[in-house]
N, C-alpha and C positions, 0 to 999 in steps of 0.2 A: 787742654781739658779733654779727659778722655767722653765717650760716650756713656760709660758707665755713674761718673760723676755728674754729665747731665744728667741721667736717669735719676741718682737719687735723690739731686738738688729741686730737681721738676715734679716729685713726688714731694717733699718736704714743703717745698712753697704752696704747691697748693693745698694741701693740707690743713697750714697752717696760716694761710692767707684771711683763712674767713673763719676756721674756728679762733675761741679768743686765747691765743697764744704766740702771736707776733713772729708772721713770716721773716722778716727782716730779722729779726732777734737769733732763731733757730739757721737761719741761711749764713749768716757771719760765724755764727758758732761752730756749724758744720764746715763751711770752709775752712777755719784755722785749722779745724780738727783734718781735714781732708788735703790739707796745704794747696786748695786751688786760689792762684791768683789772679783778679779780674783787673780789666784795665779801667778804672772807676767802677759805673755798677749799671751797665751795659747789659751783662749778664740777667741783673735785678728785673731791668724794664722786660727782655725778652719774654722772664718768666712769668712775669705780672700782667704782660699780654696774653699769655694765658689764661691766666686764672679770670681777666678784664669779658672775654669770650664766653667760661662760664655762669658766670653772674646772664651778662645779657641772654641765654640759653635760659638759664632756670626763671627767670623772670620777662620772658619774651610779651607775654600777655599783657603784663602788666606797665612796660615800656611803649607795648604798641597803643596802650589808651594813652596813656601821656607826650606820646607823639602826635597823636589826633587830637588834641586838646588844643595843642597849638593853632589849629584851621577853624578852632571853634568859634562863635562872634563875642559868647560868655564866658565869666569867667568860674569855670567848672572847678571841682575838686582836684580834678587831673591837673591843672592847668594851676592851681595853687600850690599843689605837690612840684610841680616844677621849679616856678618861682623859689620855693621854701629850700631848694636842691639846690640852684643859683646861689641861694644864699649862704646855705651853710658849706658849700663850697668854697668861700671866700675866705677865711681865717687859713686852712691850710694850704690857699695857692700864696697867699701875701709871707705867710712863712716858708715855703718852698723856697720860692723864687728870691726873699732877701738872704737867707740861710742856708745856701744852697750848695755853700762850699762848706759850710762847717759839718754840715749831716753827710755830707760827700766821705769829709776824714772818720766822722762817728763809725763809721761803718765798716772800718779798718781795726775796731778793738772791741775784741770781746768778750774784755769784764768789763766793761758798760753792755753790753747785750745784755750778758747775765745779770747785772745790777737792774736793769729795768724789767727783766722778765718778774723780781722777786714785786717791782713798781704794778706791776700788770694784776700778779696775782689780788693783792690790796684794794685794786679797781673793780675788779669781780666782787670780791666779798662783801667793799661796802655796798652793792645793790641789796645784799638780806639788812640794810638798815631801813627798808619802805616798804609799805605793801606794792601790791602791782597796781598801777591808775588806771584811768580808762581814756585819759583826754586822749589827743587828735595831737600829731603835732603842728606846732605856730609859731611866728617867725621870732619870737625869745628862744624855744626851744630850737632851732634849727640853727640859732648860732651860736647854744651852748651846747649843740653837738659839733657842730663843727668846729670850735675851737677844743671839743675831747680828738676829733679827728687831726687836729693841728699839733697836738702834743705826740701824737699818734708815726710820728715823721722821725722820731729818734726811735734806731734800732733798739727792740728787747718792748716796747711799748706796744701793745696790739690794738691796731684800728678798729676791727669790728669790737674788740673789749670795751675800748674805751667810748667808742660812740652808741653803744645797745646798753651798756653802765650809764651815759649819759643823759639817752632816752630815758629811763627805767627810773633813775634818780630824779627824772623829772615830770615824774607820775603822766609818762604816755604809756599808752595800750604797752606790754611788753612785744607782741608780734609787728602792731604798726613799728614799735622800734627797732624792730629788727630786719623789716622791708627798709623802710627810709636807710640805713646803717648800708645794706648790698646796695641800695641804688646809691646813693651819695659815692659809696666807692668806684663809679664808673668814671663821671671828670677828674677823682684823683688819682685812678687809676690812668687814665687817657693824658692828664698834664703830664705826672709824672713820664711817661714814654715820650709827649712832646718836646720835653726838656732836654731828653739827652738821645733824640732821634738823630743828629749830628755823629753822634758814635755809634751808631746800630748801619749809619749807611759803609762803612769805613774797616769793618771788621773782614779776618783773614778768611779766605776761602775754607781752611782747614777748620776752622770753628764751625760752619753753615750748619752741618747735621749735628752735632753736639746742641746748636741752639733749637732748632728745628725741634729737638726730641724733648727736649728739656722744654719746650713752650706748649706741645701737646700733652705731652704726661702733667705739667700743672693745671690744662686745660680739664682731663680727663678727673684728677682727683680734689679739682677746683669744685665741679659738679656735687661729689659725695660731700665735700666739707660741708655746703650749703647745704644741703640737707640734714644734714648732721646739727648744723647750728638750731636753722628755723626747728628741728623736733626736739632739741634742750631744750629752748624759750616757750618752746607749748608746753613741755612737764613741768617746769618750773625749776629745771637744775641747770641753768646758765650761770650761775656761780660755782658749778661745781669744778670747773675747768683752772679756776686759784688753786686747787693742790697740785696739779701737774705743774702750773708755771713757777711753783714755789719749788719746786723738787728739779727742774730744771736749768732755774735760778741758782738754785745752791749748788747745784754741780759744776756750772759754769764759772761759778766762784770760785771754784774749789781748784777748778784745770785750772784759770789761767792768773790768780791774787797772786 
């Protein structure tokens, strides 16, 4: 892998990590396209520690109350935000971890990328079937987002889509669903790296800067994504993000049916 190919894959991931258009989807596509070959998806995790950085950055405030919630004697808001994190973390480590070779090989074809990004866009749109709610979320809602995060694990499928679609569909605040959505990604970001931390200790010296560059550049454009999201979700155009994965879908189709 050259260093240039980490640069663009490390800009694509994070990009497209947290807006709804499926970093995974766009990273298999761009590789066939780029003929880089990874040795499982080694590469993935490196990149997703990235982006795992930005989240905890953008939302440092907010993490640092739900750390201190834990030392509390009550059980505070923070401290049920956690629990509720716990929980809907649960659906896609139990699919991780039994499915963990099949989504290994998913990841090697990409016209299922593209077939799911066309799955993505559909997920977006039907949120203009509700108005916006205003509840809170609760532990029904936190593990019916966590099982939109669990589907969320097959390439071309966007996690922040599916689970801010989840939220949204299930008349909470749209902005609370879209904090819960970056925070939930942090244990699925963090298992997924623990699972295949086995192959990150094991990699060639020649790779080191290649991954090095490719995990701060997703770092760096980790940061704008999230921003970029949370200001859709406050205008009210977070569905507007289905015509690009629809236009992207179909090109994906198009290279490799």
């Amino acid at each position: 892998m050259s260093i240039f190919d980490a640069l663009l894959l490390g800009l694509l991931q994070g990009l497209t990590e947290f807006l709804p258009v499926s970093s995974s989807g766009h990273l298999v596509l761009a590789q066939a396209l780029l003929g880089v070959k990874q040795p499982g998806v080694s590469f993935e995790v490196i990149l997703h520690l990235g982006t795992l950085f930005s989240v905890l950055i953008f939302f440092r405030a907010r993490i640092l109350l739900l750390i201190r919630s834990l030392y509390t004697p009550t059980l505070t808001r923070e401290r049920q935000t956690v629990l509720l994190l716990i929980l809907g973390s649960v659906p896609a480590g139990l699919v991780g971890v039994t499915l963990n070779d099949f989504f290994e090989r998913a990841f090697s074809s990409p016209l299922l990328a593209a077939t799911m990004l066309i799955v993505t866009a559909l997920i977006l749109l039907s949120t203009r079937l509700v108005r916006n709610g205003k509840d809170a979320v609760n532990w029904k809602t936190a593990i019916v987002i966590g099982i939109g995060q669990s589907l969320a694990i097959m390439p071309g499928i966007s996690r922040s889509g599916t689970t801010i679609a989840a939220g949204i569909l299930s008349k909470i605040d749209p902005m609370e669903a879209a904090e819960f959505s970056f925070l939930l990604a942090i244990p699925a970001i963090g298992g997924a790296a623990m699972l295949k931390s086995s192959e990150l200790m094991h990699l060639p010296s020649a790779l080191l800067w290649p991954y090095v560059i490719g995990a701060l550049v997703s770092f760096l454009s980790g940061l704008l994504a999230v921003y970029l999201v949370m200001g859709a979700v406050k205008r009210g155009r977070f569905d507007y993000f289905a015509y690009y994965c629809f236009a992207a879908g179909a090109v994906g189709i198009y290279l490799y049916l």
